[in-house]
C-alpha positions in Angstrom: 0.0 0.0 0.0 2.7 2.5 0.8 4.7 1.7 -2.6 1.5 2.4 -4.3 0.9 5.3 -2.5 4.4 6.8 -3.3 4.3 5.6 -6.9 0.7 7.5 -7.3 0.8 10.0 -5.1 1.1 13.1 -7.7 -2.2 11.2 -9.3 -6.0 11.7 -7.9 -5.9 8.1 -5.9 -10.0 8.5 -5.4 -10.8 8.5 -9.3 -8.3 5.9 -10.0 -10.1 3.3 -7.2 -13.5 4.2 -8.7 -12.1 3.5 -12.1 -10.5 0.2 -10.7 -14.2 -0.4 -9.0 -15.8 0.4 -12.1 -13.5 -2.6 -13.9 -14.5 -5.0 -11.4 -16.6 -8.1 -12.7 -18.7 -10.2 -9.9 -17.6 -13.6 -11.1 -14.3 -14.0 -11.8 -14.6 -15.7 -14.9 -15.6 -12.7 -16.6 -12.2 -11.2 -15.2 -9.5 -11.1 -17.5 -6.8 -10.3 -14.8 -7.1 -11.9 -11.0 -5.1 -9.9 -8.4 -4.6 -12.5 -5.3 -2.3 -13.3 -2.2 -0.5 -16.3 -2.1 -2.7 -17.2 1.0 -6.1 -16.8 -1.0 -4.3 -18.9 -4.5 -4.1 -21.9 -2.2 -6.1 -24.6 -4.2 -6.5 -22.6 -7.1 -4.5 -22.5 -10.7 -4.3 -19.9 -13.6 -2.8 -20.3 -16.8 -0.6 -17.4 -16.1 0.8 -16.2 -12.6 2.9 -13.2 -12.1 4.8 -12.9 -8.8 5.6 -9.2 -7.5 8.4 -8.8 -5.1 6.0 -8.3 -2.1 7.6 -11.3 -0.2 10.1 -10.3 2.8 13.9 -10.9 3.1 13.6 -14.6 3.5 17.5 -14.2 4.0 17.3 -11.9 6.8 19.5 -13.1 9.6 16.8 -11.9 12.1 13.7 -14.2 10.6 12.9 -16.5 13.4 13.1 -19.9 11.1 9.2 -20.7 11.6 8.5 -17.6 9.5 11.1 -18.0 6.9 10.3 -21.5 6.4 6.2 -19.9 6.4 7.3 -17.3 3.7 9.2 -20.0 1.3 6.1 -22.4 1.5 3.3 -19.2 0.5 6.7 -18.7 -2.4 5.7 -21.9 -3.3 2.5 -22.2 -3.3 1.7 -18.5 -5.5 4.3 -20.2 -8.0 2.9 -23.4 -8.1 -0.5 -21.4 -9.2 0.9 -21.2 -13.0 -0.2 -24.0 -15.3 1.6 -22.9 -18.5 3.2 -19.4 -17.8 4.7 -18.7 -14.5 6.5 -14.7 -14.4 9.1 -13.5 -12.0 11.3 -10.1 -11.7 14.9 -11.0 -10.6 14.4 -10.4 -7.1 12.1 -13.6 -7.0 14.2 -15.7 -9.0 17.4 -14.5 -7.0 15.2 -15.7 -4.0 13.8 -19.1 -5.6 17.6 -20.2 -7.0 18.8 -19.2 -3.4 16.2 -21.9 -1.7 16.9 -24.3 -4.4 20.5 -24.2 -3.9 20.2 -24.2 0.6 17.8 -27.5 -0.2 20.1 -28.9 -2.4 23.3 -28.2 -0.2 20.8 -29.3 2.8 19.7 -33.2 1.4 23.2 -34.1 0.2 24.5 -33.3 3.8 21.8 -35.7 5.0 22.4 -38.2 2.5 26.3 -38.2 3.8 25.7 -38.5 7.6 22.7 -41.3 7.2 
């Protein structure tokens, strides 16, 4: 909300929500665009998902480890949404080839001490 609010805030931010309001369809069906959380996609799939870089600092040395592992599961879930096109900026692929690698380096220390 804040990085909308600085992006728009030389614009009238009333008539833009009443335009956005007056784009709104009841069933989404009729919507050509669905704007979701990752909480809310849980169950659902499009055949196109675009993830913004909204997530927190899953690298942030002061996450307590419940969250980070909380935010890397919602990561997962809002890209497992996309059935043929899934789009990411660079921050969420930096974040996404990061995980990747910590699992990777994580299973093959398991697989040598078991």
């Amino acid at each position: 909300s804040v990085r909308i609010l600085e992006t728009y805030a030389a614009e009238d931010i009333p008539a833009m929500i009443d335009h956005l309001k007056s784009l709104t369809v009841e069933e989404e069906m009729e919507a050509s665009i669905t704007v979701t959380t990752a909480h809310r996609s849980k169950g659902l799939e499009w055949d196109t998902v675009q993830l913004t870089d909204d997530y927190p600092d899953i690298f942030d040395p002061d996450m307590e480890p419940e969250a980070r592992e909380d935010e890397i599961n919602l990561l997962y879930v809002g890209s497992s949404r996309a059935m043929r096109v899934l789009i990411i900026n660079a921050i969420i692929e930096i974040i996404l080839n990061q995980v990747a690698q910590r699992r990777r380096a994580r299973a093959k220390i398991e697989m040598v001490t078991a």
